[in-house]
SEZA-276927 format. One record per atom (N, C-alpha, C): residue number from 1; residue in one letter; x, y, z. Coordinates in steps of 0.05 Angstrom, whole numbers, always signed. Example, Ala and Ser with C-alpha at 12.3 -4.5 7.8 and 13.67 -1.06 7.14 Angstrom:
<pts>
resi = 1	resn = a	xx = +264	yy = -114	zz = +156
resi = 1	resn = a	xx = +246	yy = -90	zz = +156
resi = 1	resn = a	xx = +264	yy = -66	zz = +156
resi = 2	resn = s	xx = +257	yy = -45	zz = +142
resi = 2	resn = s	xx = +273	yy = -21	zz = +143
resi = 2	resn = s	xx = +258	yy = +1	zz = +157
</pts>
This chain:
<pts>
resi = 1	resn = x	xx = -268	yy = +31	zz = +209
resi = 1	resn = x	xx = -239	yy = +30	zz = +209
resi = 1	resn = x	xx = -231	yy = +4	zz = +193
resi = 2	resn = x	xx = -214	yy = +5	zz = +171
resi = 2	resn = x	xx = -207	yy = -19	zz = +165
resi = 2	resn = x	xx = -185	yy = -32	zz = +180
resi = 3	resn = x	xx = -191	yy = -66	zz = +165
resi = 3	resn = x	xx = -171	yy = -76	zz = +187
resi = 3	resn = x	xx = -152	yy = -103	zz = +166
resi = 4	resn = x	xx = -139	yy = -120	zz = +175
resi = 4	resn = x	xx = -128	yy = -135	zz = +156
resi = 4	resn = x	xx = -138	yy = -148	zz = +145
resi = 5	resn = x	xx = -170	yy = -158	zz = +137
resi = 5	resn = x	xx = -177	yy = -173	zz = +128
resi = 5	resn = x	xx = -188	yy = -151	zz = +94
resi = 6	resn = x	xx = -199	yy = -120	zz = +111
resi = 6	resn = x	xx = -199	yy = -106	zz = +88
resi = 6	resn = x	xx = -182	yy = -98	zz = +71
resi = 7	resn = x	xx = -156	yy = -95	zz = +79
resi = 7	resn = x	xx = -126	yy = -97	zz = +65
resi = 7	resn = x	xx = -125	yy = -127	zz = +45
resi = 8	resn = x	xx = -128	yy = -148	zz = +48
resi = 8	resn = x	xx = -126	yy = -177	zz = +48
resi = 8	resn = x	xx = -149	yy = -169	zz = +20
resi = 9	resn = x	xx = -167	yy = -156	zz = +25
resi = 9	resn = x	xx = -195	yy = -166	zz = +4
resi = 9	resn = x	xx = -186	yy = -150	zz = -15
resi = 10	resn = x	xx = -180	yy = -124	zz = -12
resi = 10	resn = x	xx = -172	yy = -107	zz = -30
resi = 10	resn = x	xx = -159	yy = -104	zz = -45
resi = 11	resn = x	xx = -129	yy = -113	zz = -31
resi = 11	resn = x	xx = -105	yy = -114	zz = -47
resi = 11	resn = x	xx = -110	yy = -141	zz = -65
resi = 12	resn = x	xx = -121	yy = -168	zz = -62
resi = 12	resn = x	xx = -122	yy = -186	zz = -81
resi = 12	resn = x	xx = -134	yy = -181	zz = -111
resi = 13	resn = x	xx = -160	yy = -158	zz = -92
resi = 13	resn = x	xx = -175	yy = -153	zz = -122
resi = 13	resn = x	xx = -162	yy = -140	zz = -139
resi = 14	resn = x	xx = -133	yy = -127	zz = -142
resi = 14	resn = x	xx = -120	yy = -109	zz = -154
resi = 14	resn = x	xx = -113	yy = -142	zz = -179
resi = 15	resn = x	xx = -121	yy = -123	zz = -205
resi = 15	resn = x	xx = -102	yy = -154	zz = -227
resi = 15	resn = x	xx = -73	yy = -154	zz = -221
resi = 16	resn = x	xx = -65	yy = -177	zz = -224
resi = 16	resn = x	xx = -54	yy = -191	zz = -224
resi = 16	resn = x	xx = -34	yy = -200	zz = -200
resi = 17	resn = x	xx = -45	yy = -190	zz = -174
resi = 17	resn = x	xx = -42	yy = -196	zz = -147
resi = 17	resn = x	xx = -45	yy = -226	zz = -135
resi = 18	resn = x	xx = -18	yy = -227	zz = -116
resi = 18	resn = x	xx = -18	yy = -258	zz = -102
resi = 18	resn = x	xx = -11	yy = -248	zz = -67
resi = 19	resn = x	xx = -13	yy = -267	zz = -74
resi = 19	resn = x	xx = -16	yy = -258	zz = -30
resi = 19	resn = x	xx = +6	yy = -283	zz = -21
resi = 20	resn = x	xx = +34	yy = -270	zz = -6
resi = 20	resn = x	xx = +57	yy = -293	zz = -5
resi = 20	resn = x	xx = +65	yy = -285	zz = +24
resi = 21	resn = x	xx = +77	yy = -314	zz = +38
resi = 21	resn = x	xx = +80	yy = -308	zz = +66
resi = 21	resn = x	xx = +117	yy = -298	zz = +63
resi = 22	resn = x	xx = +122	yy = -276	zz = +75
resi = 22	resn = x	xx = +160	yy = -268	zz = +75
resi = 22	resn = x	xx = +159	yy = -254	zz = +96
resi = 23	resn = x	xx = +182	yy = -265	zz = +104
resi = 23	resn = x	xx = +195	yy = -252	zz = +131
resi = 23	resn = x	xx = +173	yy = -254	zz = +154
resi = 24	resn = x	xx = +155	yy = -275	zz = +147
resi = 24	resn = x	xx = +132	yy = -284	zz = +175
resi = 24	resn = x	xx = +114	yy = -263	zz = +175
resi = 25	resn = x	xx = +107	yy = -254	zz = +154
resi = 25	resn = x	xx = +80	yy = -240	zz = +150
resi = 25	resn = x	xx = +73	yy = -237	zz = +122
resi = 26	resn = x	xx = +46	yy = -223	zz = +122
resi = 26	resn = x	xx = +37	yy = -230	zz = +90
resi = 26	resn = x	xx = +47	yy = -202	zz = +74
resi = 27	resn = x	xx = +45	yy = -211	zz = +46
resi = 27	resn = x	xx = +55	yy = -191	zz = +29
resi = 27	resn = x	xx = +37	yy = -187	zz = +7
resi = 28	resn = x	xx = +42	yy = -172	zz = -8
resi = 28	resn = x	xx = +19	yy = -172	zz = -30
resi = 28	resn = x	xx = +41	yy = -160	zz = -60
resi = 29	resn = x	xx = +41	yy = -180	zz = -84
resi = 29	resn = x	xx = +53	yy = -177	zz = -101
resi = 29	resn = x	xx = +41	yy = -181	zz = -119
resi = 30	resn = x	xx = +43	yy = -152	zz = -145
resi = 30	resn = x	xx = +31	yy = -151	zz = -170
resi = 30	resn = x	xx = +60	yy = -164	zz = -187
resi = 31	resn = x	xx = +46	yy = -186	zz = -198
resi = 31	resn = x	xx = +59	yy = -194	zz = -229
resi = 31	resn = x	xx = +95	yy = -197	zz = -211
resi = 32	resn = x	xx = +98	yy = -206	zz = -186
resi = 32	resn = x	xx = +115	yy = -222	zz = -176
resi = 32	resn = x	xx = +125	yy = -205	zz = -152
resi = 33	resn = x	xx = +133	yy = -171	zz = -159
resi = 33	resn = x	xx = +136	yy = -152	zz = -145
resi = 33	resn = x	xx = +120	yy = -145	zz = -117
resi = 34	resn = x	xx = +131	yy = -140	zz = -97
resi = 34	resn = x	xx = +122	yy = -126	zz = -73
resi = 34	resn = x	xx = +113	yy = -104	zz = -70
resi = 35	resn = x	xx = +88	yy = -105	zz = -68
resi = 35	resn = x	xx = +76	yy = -73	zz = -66
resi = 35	resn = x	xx = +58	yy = -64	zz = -36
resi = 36	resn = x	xx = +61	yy = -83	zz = -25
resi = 36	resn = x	xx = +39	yy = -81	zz = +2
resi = 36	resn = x	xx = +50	yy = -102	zz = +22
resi = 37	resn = x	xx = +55	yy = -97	zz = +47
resi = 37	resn = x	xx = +56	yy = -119	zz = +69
resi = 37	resn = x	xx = +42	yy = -108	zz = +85
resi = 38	resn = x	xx = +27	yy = -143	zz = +110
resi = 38	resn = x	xx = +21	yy = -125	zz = +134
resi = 38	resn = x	xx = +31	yy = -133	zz = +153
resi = 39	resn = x	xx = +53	yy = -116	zz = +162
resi = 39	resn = x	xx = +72	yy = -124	zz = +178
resi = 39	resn = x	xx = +57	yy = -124	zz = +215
resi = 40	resn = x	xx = +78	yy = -144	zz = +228
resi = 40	resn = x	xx = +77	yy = -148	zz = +258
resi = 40	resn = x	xx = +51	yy = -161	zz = +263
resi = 41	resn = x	xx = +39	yy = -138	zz = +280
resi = 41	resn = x	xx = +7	yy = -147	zz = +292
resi = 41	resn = x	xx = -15	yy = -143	zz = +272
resi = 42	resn = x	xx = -11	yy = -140	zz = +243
resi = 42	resn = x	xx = -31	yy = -134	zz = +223
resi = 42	resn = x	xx = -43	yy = -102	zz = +227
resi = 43	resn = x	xx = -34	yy = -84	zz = +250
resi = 43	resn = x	xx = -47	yy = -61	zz = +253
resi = 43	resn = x	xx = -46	yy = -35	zz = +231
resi = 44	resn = x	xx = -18	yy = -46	zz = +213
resi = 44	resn = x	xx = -12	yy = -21	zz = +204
resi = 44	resn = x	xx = -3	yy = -41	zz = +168
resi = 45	resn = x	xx = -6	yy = -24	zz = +147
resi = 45	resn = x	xx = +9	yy = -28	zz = +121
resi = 45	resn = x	xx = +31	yy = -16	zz = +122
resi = 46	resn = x	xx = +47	yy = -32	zz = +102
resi = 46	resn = x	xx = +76	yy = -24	zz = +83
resi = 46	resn = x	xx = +63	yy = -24	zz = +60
resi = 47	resn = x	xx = +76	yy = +0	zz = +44
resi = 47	resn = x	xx = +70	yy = +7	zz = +19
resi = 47	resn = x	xx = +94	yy = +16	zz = +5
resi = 48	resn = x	xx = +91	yy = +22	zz = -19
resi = 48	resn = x	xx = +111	yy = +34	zz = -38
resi = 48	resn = x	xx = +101	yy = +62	zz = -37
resi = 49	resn = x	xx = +123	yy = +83	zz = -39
resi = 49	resn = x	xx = +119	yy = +114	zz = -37
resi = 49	resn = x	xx = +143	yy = +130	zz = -45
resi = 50	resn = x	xx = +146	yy = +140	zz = -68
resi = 50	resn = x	xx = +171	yy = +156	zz = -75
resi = 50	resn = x	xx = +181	yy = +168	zz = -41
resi = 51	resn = x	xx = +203	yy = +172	zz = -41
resi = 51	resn = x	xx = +213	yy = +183	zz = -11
resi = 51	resn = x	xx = +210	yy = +208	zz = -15
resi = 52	resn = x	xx = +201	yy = +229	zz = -30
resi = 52	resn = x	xx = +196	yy = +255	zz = -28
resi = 52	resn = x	xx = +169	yy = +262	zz = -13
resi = 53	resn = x	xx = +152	yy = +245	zz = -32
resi = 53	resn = x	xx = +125	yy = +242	zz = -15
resi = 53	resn = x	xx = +122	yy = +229	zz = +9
resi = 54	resn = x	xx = +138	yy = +210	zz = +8
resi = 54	resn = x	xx = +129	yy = +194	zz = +33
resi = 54	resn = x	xx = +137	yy = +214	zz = +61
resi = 55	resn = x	xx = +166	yy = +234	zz = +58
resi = 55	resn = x	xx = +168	yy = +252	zz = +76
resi = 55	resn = x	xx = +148	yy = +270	zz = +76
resi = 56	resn = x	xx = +148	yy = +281	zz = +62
resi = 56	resn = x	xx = +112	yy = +296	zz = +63
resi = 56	resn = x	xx = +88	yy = +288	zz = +77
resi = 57	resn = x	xx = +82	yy = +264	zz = +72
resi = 57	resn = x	xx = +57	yy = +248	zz = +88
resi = 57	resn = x	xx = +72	yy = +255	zz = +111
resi = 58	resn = x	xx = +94	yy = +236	zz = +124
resi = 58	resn = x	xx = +88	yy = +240	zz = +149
resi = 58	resn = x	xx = +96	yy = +261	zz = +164
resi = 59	resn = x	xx = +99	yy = +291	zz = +151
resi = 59	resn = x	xx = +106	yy = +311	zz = +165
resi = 59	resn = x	xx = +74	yy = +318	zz = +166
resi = 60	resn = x	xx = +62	yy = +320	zz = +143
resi = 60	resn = x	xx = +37	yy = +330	zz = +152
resi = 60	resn = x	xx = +13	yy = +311	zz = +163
resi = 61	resn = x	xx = +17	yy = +279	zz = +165
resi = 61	resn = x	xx = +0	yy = +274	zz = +174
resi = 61	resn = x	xx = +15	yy = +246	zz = +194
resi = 62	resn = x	xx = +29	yy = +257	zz = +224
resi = 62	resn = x	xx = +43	yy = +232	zz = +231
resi = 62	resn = x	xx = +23	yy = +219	zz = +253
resi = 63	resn = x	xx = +4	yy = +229	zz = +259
resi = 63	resn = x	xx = -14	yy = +201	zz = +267
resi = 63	resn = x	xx = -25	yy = +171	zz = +249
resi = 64	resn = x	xx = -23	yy = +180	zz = +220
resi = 64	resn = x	xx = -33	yy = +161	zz = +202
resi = 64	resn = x	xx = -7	yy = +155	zz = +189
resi = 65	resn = x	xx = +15	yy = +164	zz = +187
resi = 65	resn = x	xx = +43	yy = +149	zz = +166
resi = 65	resn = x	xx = +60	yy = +159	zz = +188
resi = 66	resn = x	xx = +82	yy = +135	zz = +177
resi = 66	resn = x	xx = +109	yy = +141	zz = +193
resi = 66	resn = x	xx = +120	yy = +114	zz = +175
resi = 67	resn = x	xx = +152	yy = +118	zz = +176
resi = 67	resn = x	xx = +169	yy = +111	zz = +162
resi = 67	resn = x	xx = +185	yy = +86	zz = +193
resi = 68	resn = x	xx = +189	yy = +61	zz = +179
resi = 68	resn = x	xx = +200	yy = +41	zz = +200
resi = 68	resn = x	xx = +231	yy = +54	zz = +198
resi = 69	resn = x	xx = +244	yy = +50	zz = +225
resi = 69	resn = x	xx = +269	yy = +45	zz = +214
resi = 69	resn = x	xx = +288	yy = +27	zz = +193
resi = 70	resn = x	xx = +279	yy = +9	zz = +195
resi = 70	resn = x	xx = +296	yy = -10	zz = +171
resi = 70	resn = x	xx = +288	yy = -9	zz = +147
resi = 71	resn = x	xx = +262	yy = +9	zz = +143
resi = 71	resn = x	xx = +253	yy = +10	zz = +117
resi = 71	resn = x	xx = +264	yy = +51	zz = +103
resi = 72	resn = x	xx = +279	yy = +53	zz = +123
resi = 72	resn = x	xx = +284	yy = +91	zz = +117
resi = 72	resn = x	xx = +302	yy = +91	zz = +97
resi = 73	resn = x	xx = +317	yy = +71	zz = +87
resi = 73	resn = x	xx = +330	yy = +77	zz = +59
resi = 73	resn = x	xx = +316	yy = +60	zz = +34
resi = 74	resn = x	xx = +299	yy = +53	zz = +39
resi = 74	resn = x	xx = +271	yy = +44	zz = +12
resi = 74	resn = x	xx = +244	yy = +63	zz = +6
resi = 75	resn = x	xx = +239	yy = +62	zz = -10
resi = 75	resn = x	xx = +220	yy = +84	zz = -13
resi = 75	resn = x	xx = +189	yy = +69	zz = -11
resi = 76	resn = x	xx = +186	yy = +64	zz = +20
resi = 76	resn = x	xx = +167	yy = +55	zz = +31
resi = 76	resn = x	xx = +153	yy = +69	zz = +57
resi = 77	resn = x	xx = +131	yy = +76	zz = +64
resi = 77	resn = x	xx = +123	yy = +86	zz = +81
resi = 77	resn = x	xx = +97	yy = +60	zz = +97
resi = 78	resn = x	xx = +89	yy = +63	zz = +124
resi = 78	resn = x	xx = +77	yy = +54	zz = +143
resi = 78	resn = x	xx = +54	yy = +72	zz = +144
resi = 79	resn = x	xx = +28	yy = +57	zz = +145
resi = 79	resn = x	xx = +0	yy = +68	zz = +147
resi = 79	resn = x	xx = -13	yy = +50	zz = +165
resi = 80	resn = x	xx = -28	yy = +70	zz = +194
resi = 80	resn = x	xx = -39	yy = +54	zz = +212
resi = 80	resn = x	xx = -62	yy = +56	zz = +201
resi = 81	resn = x	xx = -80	yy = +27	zz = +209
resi = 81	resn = x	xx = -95	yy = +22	zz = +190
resi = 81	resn = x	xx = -120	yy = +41	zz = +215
resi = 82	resn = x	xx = -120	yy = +38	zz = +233
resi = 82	resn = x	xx = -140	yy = +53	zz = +258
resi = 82	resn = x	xx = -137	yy = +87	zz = +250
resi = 83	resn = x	xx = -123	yy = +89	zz = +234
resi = 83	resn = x	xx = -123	yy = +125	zz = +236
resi = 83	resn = x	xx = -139	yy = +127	zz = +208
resi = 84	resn = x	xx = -132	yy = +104	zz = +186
resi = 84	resn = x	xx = -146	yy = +114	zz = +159
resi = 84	resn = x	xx = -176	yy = +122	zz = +158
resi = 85	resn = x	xx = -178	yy = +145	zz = +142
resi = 85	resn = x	xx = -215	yy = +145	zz = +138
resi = 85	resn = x	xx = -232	yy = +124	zz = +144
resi = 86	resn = x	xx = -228	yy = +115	zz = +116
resi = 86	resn = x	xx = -250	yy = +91	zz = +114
resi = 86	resn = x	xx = -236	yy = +65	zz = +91
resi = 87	resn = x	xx = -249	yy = +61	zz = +84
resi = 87	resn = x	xx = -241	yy = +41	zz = +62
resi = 87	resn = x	xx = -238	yy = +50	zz = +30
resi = 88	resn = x	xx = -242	yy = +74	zz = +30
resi = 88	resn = x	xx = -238	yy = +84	zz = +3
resi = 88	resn = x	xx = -206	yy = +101	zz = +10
resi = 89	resn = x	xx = -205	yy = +105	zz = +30
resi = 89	resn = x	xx = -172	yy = +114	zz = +33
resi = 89	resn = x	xx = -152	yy = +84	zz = +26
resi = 90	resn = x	xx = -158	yy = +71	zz = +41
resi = 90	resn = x	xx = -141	yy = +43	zz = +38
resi = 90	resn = x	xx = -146	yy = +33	zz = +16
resi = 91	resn = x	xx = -160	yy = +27	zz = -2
resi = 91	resn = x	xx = -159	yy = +28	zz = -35
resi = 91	resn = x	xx = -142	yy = +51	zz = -47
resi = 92	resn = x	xx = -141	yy = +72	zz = -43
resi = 92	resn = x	xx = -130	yy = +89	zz = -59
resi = 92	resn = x	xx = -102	yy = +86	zz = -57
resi = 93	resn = x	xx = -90	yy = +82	zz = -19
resi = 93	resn = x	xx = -69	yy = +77	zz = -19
resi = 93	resn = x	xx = -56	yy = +54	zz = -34
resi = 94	resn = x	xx = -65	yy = +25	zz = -24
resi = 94	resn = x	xx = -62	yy = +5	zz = -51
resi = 94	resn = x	xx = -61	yy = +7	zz = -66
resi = 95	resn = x	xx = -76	yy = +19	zz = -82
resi = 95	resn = x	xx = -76	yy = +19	zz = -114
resi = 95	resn = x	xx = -48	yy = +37	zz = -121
resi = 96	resn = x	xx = -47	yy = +53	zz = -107
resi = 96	resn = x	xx = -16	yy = +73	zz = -115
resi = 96	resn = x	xx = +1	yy = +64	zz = -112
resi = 97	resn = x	xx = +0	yy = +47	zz = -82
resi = 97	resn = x	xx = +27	yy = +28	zz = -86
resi = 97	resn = x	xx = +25	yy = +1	zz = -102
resi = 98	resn = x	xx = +6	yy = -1	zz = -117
resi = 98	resn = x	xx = -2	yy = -25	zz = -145
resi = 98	resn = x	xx = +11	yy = -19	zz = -160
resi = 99	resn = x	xx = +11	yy = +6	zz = -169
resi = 99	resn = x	xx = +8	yy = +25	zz = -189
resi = 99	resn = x	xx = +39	yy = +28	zz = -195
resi = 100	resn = x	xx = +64	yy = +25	zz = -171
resi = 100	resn = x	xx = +81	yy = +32	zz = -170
resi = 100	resn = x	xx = +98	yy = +8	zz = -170
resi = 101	resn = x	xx = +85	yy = -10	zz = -178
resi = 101	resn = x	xx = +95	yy = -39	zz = -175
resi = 101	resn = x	xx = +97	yy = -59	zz = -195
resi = 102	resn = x	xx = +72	yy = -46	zz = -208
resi = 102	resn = x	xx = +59	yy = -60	zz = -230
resi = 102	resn = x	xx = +76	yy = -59	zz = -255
resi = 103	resn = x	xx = +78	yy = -84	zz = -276
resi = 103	resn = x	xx = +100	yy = -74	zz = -304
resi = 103	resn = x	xx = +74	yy = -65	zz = -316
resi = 104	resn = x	xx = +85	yy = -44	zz = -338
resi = 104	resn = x	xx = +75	yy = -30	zz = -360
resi = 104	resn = x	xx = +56	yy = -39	zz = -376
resi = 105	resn = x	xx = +57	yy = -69	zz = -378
resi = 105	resn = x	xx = +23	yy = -85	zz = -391
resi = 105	resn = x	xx = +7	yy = -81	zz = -377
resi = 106	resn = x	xx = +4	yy = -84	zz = -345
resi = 106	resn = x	xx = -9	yy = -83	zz = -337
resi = 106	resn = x	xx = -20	yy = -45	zz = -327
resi = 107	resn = x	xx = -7	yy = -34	zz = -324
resi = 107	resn = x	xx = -14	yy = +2	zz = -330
resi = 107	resn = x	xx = -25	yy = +9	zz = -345
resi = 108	resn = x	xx = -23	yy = -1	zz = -373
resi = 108	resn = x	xx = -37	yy = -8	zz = -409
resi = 108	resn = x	xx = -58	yy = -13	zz = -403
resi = 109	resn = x	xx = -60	yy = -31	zz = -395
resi = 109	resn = x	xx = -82	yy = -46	zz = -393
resi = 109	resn = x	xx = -111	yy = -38	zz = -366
resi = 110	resn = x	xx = -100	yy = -28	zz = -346
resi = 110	resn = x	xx = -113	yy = -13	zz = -330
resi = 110	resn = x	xx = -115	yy = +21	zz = -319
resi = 111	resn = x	xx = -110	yy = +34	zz = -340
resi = 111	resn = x	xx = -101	yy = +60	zz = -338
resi = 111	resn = x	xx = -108	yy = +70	zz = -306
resi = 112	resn = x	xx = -129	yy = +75	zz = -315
resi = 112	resn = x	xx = -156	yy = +88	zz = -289
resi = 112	resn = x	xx = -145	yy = +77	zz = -262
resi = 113	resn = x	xx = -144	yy = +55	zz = -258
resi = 113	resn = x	xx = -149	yy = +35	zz = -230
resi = 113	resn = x	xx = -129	yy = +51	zz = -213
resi = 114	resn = x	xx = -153	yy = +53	zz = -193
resi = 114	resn = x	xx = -144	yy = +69	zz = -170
resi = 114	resn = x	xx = -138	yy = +100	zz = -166
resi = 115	resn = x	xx = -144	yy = +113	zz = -192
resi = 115	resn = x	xx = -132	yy = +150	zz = -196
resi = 115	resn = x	xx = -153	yy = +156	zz = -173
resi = 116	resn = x	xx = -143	yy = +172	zz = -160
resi = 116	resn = x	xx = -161	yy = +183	zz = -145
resi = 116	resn = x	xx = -188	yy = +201	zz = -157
resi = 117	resn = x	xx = -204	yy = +200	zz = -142
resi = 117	resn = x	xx = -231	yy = +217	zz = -159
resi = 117	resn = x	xx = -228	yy = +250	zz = -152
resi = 118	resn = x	xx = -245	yy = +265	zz = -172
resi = 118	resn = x	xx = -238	yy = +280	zz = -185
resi = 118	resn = x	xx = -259	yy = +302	zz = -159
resi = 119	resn = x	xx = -247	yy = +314	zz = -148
resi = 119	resn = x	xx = -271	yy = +335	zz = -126
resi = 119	resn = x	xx = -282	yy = +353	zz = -145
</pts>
């Protein structure tokens, strides 16, 4: 099960990622932008998630996502970190919400990073 320290290792390795303390917890920002927090007790991520999808996730999967209240008009969804697979789920999630964060040099410049693999 990952936990915040594997969130913490992962999301840094993403280029051009900083790790900043807001609103009394940590955050994770590509190239200045917010793309990752781990909010409260560290149990669970905030991510970036178009709101079409992000309602999707958690209709079909609401033991692992759910949407905060104060975050229901941002297009952000909540991932408990105890329900995810493994550590290749929590990379993939990061990287999408990297991916969704990131300016366009940096997309250029990292096409691939993070596409999910190919079954």
């Amino acid at each position: 099960m990952p936990d915040a320290e594997d969130v913490r290792r992962i999301a840094l390795s993403l280029p051009d990622t900083t790790e900043k303390i807001a609103w009394s917890m940590p955050t994770f920002r590509v190239a200045g932008k917010m793309f990752a927090t781990l909010p409260e007790d560290e149990t669970s991520i905030a991510v970036r998630c178009p709101k079409e999808e992000r309602d999707e996730l958690v209709r079909a999967e609401p033991e692992k996502f759910w949407i905060a209240g104060h975050e229901a008009q941002f297009a952000w969804v909540r991932a408990r970190l105890a329900a995810l697979e493994d550590e290749g789920e929590l990379r993939d999630i990061l990287a999408d919400s990297w991916r969704q964060a990131a300016p366009p040099r940096l997309l250029d410049a990292y096409p691939e990073l993070g596409l999910p693999a190919a079954d």
